[in-house]
C-alpha positions as CSV (number, residue, x, y, z in Angstrom):
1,X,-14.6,-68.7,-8.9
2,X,-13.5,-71.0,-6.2
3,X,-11.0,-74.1,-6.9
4,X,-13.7,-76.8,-6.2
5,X,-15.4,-75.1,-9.2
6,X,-12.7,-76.9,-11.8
7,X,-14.0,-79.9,-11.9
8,X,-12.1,-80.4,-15.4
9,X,-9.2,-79.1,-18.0
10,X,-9.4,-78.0,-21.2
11,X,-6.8,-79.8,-22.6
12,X,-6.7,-78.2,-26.4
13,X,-10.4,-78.9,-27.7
14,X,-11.2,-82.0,-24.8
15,X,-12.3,-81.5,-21.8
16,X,-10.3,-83.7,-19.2
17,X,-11.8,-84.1,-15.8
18,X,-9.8,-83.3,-12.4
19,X,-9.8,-86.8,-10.2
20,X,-9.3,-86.4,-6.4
21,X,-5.9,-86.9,-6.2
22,X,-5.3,-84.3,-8.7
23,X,-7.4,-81.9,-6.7
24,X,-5.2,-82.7,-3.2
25,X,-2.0,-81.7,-5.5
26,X,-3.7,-78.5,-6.2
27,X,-5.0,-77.8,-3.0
28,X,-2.3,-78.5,-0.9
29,X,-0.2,-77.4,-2.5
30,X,0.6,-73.6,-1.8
31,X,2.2,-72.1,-5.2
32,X,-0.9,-73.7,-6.6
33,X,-3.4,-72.8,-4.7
34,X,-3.3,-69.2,-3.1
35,X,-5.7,-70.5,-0.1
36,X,-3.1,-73.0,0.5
37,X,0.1,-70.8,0.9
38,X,-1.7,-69.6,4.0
39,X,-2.5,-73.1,5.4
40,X,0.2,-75.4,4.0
41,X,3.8,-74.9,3.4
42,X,6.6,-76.2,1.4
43,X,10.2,-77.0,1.5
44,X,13.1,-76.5,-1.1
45,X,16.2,-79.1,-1.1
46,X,18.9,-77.3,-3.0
47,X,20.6,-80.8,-4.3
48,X,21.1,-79.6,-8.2
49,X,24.0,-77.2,-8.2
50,X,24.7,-77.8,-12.4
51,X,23.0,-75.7,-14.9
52,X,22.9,-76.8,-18.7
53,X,21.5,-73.4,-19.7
54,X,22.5,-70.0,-19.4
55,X,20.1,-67.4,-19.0
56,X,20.9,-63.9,-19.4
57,X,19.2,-63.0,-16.7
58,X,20.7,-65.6,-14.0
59,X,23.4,-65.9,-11.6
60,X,23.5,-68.7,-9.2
61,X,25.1,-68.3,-6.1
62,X,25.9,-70.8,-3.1
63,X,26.4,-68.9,0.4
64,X,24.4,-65.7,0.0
65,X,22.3,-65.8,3.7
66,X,20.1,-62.3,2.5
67,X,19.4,-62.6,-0.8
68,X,16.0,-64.4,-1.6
69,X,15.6,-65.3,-5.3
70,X,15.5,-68.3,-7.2
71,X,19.1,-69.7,-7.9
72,X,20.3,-68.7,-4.1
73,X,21.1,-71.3,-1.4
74,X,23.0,-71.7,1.6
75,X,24.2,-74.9,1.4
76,X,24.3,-77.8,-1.7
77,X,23.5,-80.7,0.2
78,X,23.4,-84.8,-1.0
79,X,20.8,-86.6,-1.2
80,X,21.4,-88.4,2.1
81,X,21.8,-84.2,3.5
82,X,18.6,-83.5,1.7
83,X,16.5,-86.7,3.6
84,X,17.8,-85.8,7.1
85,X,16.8,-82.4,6.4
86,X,13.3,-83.5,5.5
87,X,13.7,-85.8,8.9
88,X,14.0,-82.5,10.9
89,X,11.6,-79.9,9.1
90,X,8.9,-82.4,8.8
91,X,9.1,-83.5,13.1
92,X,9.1,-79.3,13.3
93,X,6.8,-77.9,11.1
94,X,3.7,-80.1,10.3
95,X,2.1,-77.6,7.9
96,X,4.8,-78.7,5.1
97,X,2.8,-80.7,2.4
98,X,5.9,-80.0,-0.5
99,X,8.8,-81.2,-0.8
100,X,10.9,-79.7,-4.2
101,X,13.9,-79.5,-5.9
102,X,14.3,-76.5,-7.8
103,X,17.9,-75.9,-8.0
104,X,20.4,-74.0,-7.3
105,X,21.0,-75.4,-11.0
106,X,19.0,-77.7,-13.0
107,X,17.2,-79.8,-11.2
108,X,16.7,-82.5,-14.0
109,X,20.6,-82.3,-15.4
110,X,21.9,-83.9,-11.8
111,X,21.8,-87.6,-10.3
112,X,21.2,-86.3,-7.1
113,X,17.6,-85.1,-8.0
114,X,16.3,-88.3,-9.0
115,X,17.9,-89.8,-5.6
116,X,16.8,-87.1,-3.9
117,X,13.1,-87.7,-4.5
118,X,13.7,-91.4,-4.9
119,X,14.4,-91.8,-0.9
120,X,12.0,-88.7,-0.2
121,X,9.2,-90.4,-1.8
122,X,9.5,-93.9,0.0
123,X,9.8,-92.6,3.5
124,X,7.1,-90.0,3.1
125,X,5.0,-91.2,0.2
126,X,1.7,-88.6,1.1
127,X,4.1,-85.3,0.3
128,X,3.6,-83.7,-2.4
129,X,6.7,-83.9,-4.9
130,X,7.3,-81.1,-6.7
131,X,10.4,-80.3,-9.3
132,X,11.0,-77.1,-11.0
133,X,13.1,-77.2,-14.6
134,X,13.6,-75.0,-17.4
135,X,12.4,-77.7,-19.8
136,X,15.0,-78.6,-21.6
137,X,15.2,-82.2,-20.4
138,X,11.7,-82.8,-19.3
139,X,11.3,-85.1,-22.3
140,X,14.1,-87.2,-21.4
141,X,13.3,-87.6,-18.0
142,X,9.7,-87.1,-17.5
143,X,8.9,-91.2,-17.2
144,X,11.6,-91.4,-14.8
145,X,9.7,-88.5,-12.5
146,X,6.5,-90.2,-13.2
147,X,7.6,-93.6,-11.7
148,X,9.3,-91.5,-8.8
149,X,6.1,-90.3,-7.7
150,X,6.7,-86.2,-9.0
151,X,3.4,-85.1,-9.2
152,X,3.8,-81.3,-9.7
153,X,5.6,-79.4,-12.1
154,X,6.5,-75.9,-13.0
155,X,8.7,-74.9,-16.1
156,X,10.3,-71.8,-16.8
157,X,9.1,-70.8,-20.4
158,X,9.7,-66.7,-21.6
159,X,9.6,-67.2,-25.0
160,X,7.4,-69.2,-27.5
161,X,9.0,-67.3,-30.4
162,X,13.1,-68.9,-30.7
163,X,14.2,-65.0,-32.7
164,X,13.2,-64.1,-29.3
165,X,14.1,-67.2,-27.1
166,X,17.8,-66.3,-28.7
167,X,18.1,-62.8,-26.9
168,X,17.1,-64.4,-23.5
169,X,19.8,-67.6,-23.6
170,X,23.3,-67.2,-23.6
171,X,23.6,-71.2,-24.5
172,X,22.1,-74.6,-24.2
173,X,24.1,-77.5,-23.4
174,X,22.1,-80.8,-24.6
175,X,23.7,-84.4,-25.1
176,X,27.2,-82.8,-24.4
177,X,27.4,-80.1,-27.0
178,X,26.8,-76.2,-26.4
179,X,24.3,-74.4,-28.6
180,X,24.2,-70.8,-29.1
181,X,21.4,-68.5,-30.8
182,X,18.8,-69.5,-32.5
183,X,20.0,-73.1,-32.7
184,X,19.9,-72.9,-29.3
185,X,16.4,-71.2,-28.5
186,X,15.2,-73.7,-31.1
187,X,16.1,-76.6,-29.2
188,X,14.9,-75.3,-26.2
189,X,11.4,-74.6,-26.9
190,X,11.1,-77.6,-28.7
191,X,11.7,-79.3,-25.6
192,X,10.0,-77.1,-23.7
193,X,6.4,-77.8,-25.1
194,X,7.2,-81.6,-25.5
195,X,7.9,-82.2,-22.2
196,X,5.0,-79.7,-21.2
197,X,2.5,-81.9,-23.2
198,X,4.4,-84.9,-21.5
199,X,3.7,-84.4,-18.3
200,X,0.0,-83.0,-18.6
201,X,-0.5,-86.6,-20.8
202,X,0.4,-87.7,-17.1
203,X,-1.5,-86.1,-15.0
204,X,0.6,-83.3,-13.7
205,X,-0.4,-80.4,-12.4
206,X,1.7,-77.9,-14.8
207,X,2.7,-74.9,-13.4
208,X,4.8,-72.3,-16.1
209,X,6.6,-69.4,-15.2
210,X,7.1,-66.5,-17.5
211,X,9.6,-64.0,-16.5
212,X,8.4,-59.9,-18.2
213,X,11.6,-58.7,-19.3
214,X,11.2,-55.9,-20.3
215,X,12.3,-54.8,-24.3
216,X,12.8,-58.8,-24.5
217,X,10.0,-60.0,-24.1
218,X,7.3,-57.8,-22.4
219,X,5.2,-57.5,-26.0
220,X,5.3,-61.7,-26.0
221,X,4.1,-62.8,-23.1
222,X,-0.1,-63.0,-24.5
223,X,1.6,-65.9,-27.1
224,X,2.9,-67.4,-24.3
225,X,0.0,-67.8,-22.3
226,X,-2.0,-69.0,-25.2
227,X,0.3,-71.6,-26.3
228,X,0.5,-73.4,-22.7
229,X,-3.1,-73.2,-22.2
230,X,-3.4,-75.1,-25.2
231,X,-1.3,-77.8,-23.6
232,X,-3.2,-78.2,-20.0
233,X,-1.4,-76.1,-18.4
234,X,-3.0,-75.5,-15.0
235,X,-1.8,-72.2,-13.8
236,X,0.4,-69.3,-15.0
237,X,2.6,-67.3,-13.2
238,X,3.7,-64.3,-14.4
239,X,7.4,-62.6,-12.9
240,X,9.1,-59.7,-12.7
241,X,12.6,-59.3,-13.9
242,X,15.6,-59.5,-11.5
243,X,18.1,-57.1,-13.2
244,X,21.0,-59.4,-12.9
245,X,24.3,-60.5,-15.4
246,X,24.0,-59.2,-19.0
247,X,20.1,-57.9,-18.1
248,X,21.5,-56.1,-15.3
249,X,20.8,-52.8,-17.0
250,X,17.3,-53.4,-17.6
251,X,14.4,-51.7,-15.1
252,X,12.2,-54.5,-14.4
253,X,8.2,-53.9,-14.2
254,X,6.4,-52.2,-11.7
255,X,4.1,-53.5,-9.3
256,X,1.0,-51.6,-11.3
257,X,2.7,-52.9,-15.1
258,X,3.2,-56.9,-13.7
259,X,-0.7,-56.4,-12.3
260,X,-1.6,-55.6,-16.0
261,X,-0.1,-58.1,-17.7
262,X,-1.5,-60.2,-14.7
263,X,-5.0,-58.9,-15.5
264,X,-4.8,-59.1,-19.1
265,X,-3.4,-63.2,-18.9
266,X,-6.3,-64.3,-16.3
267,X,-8.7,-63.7,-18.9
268,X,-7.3,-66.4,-20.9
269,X,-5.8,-68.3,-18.0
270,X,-5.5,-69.2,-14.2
271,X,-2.9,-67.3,-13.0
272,X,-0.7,-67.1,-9.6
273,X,-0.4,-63.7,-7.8
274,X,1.3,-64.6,-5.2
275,X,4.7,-65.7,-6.1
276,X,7.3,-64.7,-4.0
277,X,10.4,-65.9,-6.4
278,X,11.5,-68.1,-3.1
279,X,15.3,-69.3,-2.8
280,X,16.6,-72.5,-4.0
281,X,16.7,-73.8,0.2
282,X,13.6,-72.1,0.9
283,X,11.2,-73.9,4.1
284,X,8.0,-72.5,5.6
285,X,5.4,-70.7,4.1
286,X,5.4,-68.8,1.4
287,X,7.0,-65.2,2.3
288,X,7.5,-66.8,6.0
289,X,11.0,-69.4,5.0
290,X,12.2,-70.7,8.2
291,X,15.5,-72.0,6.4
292,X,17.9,-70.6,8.5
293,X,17.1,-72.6,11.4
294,X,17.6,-76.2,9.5
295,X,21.0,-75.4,8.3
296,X,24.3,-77.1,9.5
297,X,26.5,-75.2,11.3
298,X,30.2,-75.7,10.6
């Protein structure tokens, strides 16, 4: 079925129709739209270098040129850094409809975010503005990225289940105190699905990504699906495992076993295929980043 063919959203038992400027956000937009990552690209401005989570599976990293996964830049740049670099990819590359934060941290637990998109969003206000969070504070903050302009937003969600949320989080940090086990998975999800229902009470186009780690939570992922499509969410996106910190010793899914899973979600939701787990600096097209030509030489 093509994308023109949603004219609405089942938003638990209503059905909420798509307006046109929804529709632009999901068309232009290349992580939601598979046509579009061949058409359009997007660009990453690695602004957020603080994390108030720890996942067991994460290691962020700040100078790593070869490595291309999520929590990986280059360079942390300020918010004045981040617009100049805007300045130059977008008088390069016109195919860039997205501009994003998504890291090398949390995007929504530093200043320079909200900047960030704040002088973004007034100098080109027909890009798409897209943030990526784990969640935690997307109730807190979501008015704030509504009046910004954010119009796009993807949340990392693995677990709907906190006995199992517990063995993926090391800790939470919210309103400056740590959390740990179940306390802390509690508290997580919580916010998770508040904000989630937030921002599709918005108008959002809600993007979650579930990461299959295997023995965690490989046998969970169906409840996950289910419970965001009863939210709005739009689209799904289901990744493999990057065997990394304390998960380091676990194999992460094959090509074939992340295709079923895949397969078996689509029947109960939309779902992205064609993720490529892109660096927190990442520019161009999706599998095609161009970052290394933006960056500043020292």
């Amino acid at each position: 079925m093509s994308e023109n063919a949603y004219p609405t959203a089942k938003v638990g038992d209503q059905e909420i129709p798509w307006d046109p400027e929804q529709l632009r956000r999901i068309q232009d937009h290349p992580c939601f739209s598979e046509k579009a990552c061949h058409r359009f690209g997007r660009m990453h401005l690695a602004v957020a270098p603080r994390c108030n989570i720890q996942c067991n599976y994460c290691i962020r990293d700040f100078d790593c040129v070869n490595e291309t996964r999520p929590g990986v830049t280059s360079q942390v740049l300020t918010p004045e850094e981040a617009l100049q670099r805007v300045d130059e990819v977008m008088e390069k590359l016109h195919y860039i409809k997205v501009v994003a934060v998504a890291g090398p941290g949390e995007p929504l637990y530093n200043e320079e975010t909200f900047e960030t998109f704040r002088l973004v969003g007034e100098k080109y206000p027909q890009v798409i503005l897209c943030i990526s969070t784990n969640g935690l504070l997307l109730p807190d903050e979501i008015e704030r990225l509504d009046s910004l302009g954010v119009s796009n937003v993807t949340v990392t969600l693995n677990a709907v289940d906190p006995k199992i949320g517990r063995e993926i989080y090391e800790h939470v940090i919210y309103g400056s105190k740590k959390y740990v086990g179940l306390e802390a998975a509690e508290i997580l999800l919580d916010h998770q699905l508040r904000g989630l229902a937030e921002a599709v009470k918005r108008k959002m186009i809600v993007k979650v990504n579930t990461v299959i780690i295997p023995t965690i939570n490989d046998d969970h992922i169906l409840e996950i699906t289910k419970t965001v499509k009863k939210l709005g969410v739009y689209i799904q996106n289901v990744m493999p495992l990057i065997p990394q910190y304390k998960f380091s010793h676990l194999s992460p899914p094959t090509p074939a076993e992340k295709k079923k899973v895949q397969d078996e979600m689509a029947k109960i939701m939309k779902q992205m295929r064609h993720c490529r787990q892109c660096r927190s600096d990442a520019i161009g097209k999706l599998g095609c980043d161009v970052q290394q030509e933006f960056e500043k030489k020292s």
